[in-house]
Backbone as a ProteinNet text record, in pm:
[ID]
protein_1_A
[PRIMARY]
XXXXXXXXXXXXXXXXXXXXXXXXXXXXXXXXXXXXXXXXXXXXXXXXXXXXXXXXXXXXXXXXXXXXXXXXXXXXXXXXXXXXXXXXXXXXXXXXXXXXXXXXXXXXXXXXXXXXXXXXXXXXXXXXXXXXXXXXXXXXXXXXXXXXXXXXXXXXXXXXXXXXXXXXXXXXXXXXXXXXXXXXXX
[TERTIARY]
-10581.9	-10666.8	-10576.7	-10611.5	-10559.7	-10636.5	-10539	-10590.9	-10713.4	-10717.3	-10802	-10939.8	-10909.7	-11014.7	-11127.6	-11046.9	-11103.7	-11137	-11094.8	-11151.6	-11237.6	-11312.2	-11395.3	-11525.4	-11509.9	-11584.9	-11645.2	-11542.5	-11589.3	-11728.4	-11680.9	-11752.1	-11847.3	-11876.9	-12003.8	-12113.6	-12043.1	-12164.4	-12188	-12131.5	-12163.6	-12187.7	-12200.9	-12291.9	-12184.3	-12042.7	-11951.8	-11926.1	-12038.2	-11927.9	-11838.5	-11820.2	-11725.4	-11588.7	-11612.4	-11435.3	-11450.9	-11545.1	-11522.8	-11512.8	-11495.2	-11513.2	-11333.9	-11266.9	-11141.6	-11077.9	-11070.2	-11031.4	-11042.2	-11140.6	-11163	-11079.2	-11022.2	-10934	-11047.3	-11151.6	-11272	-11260.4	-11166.2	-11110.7	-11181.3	-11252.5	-11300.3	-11469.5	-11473.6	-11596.7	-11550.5	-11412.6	-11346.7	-11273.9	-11285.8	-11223.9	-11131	-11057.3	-10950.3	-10997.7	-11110.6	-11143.6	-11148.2	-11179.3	-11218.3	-11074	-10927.8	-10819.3	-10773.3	-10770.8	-10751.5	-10811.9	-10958.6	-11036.6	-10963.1	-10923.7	-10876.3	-10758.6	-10666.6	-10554.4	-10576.8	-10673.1	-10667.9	-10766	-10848.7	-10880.8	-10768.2	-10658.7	-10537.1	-10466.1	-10488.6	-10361.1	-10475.8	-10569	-10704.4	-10683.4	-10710.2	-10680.9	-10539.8	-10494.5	-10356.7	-10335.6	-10416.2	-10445.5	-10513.2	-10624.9	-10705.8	-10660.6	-10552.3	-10493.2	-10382.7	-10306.9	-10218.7	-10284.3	-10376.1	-10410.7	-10461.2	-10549.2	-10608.2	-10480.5	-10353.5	-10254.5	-10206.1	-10164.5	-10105.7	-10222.4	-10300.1	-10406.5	-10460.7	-10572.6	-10642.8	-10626.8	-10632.2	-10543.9	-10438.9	-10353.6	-10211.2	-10190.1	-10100.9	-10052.1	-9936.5	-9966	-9849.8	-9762.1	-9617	-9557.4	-9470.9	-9433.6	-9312.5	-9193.9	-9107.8	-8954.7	-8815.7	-8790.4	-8701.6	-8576	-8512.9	-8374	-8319.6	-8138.8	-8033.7	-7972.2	-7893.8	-7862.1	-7710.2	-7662.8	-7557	-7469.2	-7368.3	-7321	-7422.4	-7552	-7641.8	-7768.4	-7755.2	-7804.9	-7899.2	-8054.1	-8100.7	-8132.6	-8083.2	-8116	-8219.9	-8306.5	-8485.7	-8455.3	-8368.5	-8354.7	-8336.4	-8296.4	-8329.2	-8426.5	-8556	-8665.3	-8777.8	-8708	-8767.2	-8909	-8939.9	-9065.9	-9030.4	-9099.2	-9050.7	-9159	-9100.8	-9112	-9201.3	-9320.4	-9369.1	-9402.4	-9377.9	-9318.7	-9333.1	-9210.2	-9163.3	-9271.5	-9378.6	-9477.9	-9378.9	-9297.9	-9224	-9130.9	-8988.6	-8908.7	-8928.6	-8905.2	-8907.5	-8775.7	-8788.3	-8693.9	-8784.9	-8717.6	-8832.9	-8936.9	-8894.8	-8969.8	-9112.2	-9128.8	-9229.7	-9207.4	-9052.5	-8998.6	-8967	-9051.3	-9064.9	-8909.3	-8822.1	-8727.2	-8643.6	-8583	-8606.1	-8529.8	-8603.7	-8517.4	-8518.2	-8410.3	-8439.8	-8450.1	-8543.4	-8557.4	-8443.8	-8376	-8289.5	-8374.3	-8299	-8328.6	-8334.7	-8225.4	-8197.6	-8154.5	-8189.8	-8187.5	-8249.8	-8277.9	-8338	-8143.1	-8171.3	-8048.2	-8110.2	-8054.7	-8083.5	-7932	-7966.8	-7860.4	-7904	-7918.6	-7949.5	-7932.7	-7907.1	-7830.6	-7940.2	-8050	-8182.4	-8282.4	-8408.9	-8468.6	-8624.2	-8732.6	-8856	-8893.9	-8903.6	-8957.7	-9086.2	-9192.9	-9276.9	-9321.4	-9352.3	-9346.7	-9500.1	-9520.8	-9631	-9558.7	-9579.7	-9544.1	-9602.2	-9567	-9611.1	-9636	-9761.7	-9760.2	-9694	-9618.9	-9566.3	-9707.7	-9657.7	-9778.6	-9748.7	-9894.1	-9927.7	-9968.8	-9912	-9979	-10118.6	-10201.2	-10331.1	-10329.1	-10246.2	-10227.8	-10170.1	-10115.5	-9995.3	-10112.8	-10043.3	-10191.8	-10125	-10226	-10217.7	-10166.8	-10141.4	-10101.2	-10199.9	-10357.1	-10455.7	-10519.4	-10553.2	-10596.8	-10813.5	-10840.8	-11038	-11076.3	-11000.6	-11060.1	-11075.2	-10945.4	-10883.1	-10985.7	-10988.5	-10990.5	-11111.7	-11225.1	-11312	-11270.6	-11272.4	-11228.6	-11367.8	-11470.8	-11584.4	-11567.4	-11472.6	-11456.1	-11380.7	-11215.8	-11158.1	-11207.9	-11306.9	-11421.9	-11504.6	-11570.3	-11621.8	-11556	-11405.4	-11282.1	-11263.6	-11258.7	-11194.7	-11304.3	-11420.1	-11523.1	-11580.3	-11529.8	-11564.1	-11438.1	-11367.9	-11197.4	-11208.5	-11303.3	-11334.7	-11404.9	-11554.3	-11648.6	-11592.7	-11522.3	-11440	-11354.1	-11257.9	-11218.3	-11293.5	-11402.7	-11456.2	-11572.7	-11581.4	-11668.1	-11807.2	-11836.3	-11961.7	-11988.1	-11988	-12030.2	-12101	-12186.6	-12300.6	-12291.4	-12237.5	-12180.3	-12035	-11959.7	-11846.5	-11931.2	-12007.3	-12025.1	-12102	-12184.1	-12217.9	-12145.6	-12073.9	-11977.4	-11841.1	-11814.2	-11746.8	-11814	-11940.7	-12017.3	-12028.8	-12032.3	-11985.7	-11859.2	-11752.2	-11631.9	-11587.6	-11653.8	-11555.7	-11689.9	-11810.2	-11886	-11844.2	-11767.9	-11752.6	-11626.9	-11516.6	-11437	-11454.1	-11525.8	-11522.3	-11555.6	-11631.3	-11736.4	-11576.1	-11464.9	-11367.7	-11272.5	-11264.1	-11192.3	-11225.1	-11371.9	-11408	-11354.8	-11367.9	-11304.6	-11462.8	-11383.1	-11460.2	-11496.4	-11585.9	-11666.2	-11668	-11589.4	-11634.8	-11711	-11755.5	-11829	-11922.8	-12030.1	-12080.5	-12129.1	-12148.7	-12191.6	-12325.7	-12387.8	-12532.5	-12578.4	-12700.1	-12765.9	-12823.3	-12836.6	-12893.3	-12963.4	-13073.9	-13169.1	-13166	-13171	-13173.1	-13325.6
5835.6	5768.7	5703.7	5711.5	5649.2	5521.1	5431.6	5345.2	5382.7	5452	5603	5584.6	5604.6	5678	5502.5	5410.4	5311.2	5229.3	5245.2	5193.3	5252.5	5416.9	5470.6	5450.6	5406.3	5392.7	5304.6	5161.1	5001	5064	5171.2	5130.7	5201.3	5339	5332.5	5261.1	5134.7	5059.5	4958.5	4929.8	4818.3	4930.2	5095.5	5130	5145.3	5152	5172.4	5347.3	5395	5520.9	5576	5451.6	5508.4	5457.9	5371.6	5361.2	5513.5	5567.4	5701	5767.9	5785.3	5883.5	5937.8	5777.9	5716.5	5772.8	5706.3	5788.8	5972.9	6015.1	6162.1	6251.2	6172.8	6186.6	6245.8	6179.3	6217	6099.7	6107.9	5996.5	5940.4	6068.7	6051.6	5958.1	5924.6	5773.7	5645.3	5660.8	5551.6	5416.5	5316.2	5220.2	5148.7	5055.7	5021.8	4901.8	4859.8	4806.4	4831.6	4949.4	5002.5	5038.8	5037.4	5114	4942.2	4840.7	4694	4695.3	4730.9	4693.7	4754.8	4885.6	4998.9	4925.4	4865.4	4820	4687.7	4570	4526.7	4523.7	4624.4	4676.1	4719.9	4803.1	4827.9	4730.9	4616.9	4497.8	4408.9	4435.5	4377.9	4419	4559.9	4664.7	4609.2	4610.5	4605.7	4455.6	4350.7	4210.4	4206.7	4292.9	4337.7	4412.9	4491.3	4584.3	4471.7	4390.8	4338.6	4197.2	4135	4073.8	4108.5	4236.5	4351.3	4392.9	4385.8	4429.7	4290.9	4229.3	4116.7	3996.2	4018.6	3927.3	3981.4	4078.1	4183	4271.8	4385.6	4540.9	4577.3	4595.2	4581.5	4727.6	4719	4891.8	4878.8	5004.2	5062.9	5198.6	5189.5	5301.1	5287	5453.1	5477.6	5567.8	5487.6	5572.6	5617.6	5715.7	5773.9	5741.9	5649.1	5574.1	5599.7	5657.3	5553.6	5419.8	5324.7	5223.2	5243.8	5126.3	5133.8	5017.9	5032.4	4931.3	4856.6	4888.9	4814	4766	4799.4	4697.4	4798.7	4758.8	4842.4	4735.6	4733.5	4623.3	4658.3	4587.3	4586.1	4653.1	4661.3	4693.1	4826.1	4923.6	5055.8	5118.4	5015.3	5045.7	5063.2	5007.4	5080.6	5017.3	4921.9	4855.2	4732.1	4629.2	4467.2	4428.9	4430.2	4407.3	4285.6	4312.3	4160.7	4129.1	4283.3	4262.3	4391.9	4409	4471.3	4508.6	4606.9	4630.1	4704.4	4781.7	4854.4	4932.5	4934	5044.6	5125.4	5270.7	5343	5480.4	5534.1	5662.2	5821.9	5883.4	6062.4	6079.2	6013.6	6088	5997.1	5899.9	5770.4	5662.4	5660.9	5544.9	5433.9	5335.7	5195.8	5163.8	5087.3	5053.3	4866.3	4799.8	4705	4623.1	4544.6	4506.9	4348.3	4299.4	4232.8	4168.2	4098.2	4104.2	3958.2	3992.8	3868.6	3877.8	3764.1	3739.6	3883.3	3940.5	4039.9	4177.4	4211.6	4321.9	4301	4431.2	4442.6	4514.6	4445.5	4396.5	4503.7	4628.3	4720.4	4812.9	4893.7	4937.9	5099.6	5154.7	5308.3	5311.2	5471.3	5495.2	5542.1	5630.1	5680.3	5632.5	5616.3	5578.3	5544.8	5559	5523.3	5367.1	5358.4	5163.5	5211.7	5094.7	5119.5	5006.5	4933.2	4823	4815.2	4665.6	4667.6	4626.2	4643.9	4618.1	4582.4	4495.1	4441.9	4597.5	4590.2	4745.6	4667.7	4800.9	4767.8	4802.6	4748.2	4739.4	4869.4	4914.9	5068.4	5076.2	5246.4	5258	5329.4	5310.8	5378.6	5533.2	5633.4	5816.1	5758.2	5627.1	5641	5678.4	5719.4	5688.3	5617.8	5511.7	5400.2	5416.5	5283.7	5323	5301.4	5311.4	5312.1	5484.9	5521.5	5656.1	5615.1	5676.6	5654	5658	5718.1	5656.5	5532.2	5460.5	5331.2	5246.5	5248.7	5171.4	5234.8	5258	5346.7	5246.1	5325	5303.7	5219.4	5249.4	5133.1	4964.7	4966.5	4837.1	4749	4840.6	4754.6	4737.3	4831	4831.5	4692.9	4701.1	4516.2	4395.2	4432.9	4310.9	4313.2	4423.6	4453.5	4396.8	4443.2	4401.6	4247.5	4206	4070.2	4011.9	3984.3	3949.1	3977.2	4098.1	4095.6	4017.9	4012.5	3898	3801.6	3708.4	3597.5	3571.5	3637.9	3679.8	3694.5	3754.5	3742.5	3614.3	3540.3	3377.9	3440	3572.8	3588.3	3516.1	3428.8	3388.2	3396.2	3447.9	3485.9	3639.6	3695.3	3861.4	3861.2	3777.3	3743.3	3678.2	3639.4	3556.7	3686.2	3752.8	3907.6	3968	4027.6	4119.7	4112.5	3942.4	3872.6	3886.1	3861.8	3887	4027.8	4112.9	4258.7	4303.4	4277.9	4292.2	4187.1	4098.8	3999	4047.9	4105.1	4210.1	4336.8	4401.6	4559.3	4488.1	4438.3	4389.2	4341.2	4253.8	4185.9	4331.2	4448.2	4530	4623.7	4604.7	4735.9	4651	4518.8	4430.6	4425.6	4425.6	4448.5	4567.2	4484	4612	4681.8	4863.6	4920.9	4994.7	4914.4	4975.5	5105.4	5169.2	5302.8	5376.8	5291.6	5280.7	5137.2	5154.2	5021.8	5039.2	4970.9	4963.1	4952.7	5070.9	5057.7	4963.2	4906.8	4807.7	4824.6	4791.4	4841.1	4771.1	4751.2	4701.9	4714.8	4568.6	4538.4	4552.4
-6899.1	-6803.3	-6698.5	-6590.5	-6468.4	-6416.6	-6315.5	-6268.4	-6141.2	-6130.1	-5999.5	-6100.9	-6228.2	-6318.1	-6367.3	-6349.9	-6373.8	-6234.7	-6160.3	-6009.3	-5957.1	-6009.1	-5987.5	-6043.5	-6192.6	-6277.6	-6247	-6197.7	-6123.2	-5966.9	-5896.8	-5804.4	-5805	-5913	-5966.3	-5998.5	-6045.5	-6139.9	-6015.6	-5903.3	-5772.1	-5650	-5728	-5594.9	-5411.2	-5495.6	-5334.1	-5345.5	-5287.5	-5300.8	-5195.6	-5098.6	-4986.5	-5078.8	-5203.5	-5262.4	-5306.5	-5431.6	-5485.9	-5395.3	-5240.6	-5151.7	-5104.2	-5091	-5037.7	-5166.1	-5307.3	-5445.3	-5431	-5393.9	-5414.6	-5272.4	-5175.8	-5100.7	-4956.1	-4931.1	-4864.6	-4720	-4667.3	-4575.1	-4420.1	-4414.3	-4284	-4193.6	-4334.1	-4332.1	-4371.8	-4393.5	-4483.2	-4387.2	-4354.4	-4307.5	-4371.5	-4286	-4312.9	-4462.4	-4422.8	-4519.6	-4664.2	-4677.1	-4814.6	-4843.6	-4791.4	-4829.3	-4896.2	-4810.7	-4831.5	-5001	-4998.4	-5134.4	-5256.3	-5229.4	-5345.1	-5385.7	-5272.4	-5255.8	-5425.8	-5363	-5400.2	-5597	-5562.2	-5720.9	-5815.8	-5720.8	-5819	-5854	-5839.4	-5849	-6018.9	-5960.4	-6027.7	-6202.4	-6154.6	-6276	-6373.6	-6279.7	-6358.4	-6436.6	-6345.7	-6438.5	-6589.7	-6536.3	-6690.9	-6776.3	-6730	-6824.3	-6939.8	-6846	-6867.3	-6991.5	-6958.3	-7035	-7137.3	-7189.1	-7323.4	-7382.3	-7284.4	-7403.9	-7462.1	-7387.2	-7461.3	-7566.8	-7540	-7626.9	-7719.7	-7689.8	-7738.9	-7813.5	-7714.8	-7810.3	-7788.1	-7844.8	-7794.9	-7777.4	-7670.7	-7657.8	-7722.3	-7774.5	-7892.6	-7891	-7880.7	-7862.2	-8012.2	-8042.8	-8105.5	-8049.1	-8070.1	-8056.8	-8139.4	-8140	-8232	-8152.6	-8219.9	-8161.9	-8223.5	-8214.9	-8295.5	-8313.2	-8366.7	-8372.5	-8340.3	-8312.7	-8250.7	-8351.9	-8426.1	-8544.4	-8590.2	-8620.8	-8706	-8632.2	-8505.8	-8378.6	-8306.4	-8239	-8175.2	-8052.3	-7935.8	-7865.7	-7807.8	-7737.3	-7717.9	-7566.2	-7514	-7345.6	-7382.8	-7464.7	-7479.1	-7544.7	-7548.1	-7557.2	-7452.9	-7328.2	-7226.1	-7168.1	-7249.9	-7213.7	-7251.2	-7205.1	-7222.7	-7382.4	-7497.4	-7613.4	-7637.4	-7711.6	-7750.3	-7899.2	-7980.2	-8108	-8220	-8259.1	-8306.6	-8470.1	-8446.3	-8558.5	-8668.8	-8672.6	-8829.8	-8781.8	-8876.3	-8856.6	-8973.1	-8931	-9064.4	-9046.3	-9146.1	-9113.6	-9083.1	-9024.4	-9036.2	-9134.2	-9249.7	-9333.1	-9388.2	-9293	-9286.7	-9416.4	-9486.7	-9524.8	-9435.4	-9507.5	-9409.7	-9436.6	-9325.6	-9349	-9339.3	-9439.2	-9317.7	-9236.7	-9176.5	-9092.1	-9015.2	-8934.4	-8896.4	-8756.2	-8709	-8585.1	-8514.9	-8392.3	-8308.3	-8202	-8122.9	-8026.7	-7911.9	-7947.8	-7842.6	-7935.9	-8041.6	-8119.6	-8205.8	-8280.9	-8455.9	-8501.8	-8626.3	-8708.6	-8848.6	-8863.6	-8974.6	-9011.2	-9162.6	-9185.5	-9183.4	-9113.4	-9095	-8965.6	-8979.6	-8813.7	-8737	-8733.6	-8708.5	-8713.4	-8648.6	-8695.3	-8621.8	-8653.4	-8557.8	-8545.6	-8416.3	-8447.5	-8336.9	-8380	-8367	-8324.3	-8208	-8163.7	-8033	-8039.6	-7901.7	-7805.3	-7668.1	-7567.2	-7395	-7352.5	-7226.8	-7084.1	-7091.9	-6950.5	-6853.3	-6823.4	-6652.7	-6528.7	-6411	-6303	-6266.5	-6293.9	-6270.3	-6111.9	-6095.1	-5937.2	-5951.7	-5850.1	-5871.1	-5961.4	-5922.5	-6009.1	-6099.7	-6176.1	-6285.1	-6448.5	-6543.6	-6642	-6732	-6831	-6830.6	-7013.2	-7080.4	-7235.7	-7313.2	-7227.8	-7333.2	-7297.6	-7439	-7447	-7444.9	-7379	-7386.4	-7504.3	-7617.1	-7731.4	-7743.9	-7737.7	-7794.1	-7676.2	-7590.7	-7492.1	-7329.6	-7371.7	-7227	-7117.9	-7000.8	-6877.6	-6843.1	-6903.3	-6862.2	-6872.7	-7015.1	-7084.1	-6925.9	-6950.9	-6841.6	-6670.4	-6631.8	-6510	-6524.3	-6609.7	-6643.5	-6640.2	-6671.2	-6684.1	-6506.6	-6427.3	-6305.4	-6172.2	-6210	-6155.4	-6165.2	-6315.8	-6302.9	-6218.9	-6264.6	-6137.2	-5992.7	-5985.3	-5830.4	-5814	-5867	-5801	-5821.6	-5876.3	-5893.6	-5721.2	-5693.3	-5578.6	-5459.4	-5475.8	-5365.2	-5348.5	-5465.9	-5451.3	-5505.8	-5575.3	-5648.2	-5732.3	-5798.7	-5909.5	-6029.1	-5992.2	-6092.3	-6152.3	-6033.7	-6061.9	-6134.8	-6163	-6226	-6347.2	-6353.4	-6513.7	-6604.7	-6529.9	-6577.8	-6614.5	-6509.7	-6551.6	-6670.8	-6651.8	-6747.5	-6945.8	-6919.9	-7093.5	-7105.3	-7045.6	-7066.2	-7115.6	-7041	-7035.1	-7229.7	-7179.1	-7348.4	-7433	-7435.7	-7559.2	-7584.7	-7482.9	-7533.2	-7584.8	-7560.1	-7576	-7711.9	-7733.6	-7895	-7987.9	-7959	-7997.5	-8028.1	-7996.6	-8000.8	-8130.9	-8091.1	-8201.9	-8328	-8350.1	-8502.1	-8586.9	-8681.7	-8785.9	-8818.1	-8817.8	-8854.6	-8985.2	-9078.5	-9205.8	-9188.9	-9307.5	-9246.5	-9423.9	-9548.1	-9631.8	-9614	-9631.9	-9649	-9824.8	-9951.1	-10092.1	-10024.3	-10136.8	-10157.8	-10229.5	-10199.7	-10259.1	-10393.4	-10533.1	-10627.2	-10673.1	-10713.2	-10795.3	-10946.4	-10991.3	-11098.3	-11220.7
[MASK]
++++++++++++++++++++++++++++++++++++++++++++++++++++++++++++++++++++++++++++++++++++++++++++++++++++++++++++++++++++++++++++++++++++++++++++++++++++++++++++++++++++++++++++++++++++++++++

């Protein structure tokens, strides 16, 4: 999913389709205005993205590193680290380890770590570290749309769009039963 794919979704549901027009590369009804708006939906996006990872659902990568005398320092992980979920080896032996300030401290030379991490600010084509399973592009459209009406002094369209955004939101956080026990009578 792209930031394109969720700024589209936003101006579906408020009815702009000169943004889906400007997105679909349809330029010639388009004002300077609506390039300003897209401008500023991508910065939007990227607030809501940024706060669902770090609070919420965390985006999650794995990487097959080596260690370097015992040491895997967090800057060759490539994303700004906010915590280190498991190391293991190939063969999905958990391994362990320990976390510093500025490395994980283990005794194997190989190895997968599997960690959450802070998104970097995406450009509108970039695609994002949530997959539409994990995460529909509708959810963060409600987070994006409420931050807009906020911005632009809506109020009431920000407190809407806001109980949408923190219900689908709570609605992805629950754990999901996937037996419920039948009831039996005595």
């Amino acid at each position: 999913m792209q930031i394109k794919d969720i700024i589209k979704m936003a101006a579906l549901m408020i009815n702009r389709k000169e943004i889906i027009d400007y997105l679909d590369g349809n330029v010639q009804n388009v004002g300077v205005e609506t390039s300003t708006q897209v401008d500023s939906m991508v910065g939007l996006a990227n607030l809501v993205i940024n706060e669902l990872a770090t609070t919420y659902i965390p985006m999650i990568k794995t990487k097959s590193i080596s260690s370097v005398g015992g040491k895997i320092y967090y800057s060759r992980l490539e994303d700004k680290i906010l915590k280190i979920r498991s190391v293991y080896l190939k063969d999905g032996t958990s391994v362990n380890f320990t976390q510093m300030p500025e490395y994980i401290l283990l005794n194997h030379v190989t190895v997968d770590v599997e960690y959450e991490y802070s998104p970097p600010t995406y450009s509108i084509d970039q695609e994002i570290g949530y997959m539409e399973k994990d995460v529909p592009a509708r959810v963060i459209a409600y987070g994006l749309l409420a931050e807009l009406a906020i911005s632009e002094g809506r109020l009431d369209d920000a407190v809407a769009f806001h109980k949408r955004y923190a219900a689908s939101v709570e609605l992805l956080c629950l754990p999901k039963n996937s037996k419920i026990k039948q009831r039996s009578w005595v």
